[in-house]
C-alpha positions as CSV (number, residue, x, y, z in Angstrom):
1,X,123.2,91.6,83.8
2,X,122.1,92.1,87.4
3,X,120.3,89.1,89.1
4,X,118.1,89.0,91.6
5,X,118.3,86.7,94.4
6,X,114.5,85.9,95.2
7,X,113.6,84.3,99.0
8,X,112.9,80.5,98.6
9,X,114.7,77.1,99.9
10,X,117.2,77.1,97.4
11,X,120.3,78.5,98.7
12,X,121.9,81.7,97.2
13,X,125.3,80.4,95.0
14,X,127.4,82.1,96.9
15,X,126.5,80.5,100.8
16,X,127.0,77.2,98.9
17,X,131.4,78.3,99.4
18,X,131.2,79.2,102.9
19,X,133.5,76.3,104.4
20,X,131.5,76.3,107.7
21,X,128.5,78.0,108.7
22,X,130.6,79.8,111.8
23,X,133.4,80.9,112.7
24,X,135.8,82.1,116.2
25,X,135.7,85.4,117.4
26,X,139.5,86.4,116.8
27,X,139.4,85.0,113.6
28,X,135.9,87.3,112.0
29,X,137.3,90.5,114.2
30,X,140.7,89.9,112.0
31,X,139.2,89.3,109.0
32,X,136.6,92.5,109.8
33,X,139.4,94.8,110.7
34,X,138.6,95.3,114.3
35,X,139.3,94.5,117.5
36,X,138.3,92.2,119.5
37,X,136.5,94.8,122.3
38,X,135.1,95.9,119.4
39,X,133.6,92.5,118.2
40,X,132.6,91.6,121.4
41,X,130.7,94.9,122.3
42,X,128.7,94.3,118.4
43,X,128.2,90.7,119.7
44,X,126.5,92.4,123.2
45,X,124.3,94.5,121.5
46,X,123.0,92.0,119.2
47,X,124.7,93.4,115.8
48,X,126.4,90.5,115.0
49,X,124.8,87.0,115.4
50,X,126.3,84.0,117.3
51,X,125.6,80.8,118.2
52,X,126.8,79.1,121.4
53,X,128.5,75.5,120.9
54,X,129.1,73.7,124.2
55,X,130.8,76.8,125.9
56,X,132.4,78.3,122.6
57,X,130.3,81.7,121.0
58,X,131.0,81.9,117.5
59,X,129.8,83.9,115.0
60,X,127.1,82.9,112.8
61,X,128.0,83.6,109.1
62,X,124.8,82.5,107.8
63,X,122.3,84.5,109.9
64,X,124.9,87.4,109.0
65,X,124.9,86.8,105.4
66,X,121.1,86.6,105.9
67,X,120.9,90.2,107.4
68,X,123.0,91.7,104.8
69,X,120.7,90.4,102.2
70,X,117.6,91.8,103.9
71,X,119.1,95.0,103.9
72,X,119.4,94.9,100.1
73,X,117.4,97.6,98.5
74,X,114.1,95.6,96.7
């Protein structure tokens, strides 16, 4: 049984287990399976979003969980 995950303000089960809504740049191009140059070159072109903390750019799990949802066949 497939279900479908409609757009509203209830949040989908599975962003109610993310920790923390970001998360350092060594740590997601680890977990990813790429480098670092890499990372950073998808952070310049605007593949991966971030959001700046005092002087920290982390990486924004929820606006990239977001994205990989829209790009879910409807």
């Amino acid at each position: 049984m497939t279900e479908q995950i409609e757009h509203s303000d209830q949040k989908p089960p599975f962003l109610q287990f993310l920790p923390v809504p970001v998360m350092g740049q060594r740590k997601f191009a680890e977990l990813a399976g790429v480098t670092l140059g890499v990372l950073e070159g998808w952070i310049n072109r605007g593949y991966i979003p971030t959001i700046k903390i005092g002087k920290h750019v982390l990486i924004n799990l929820v606006g990239l969980t977001q994205e990989c949802l829209d790009q879910l066949p409807r």
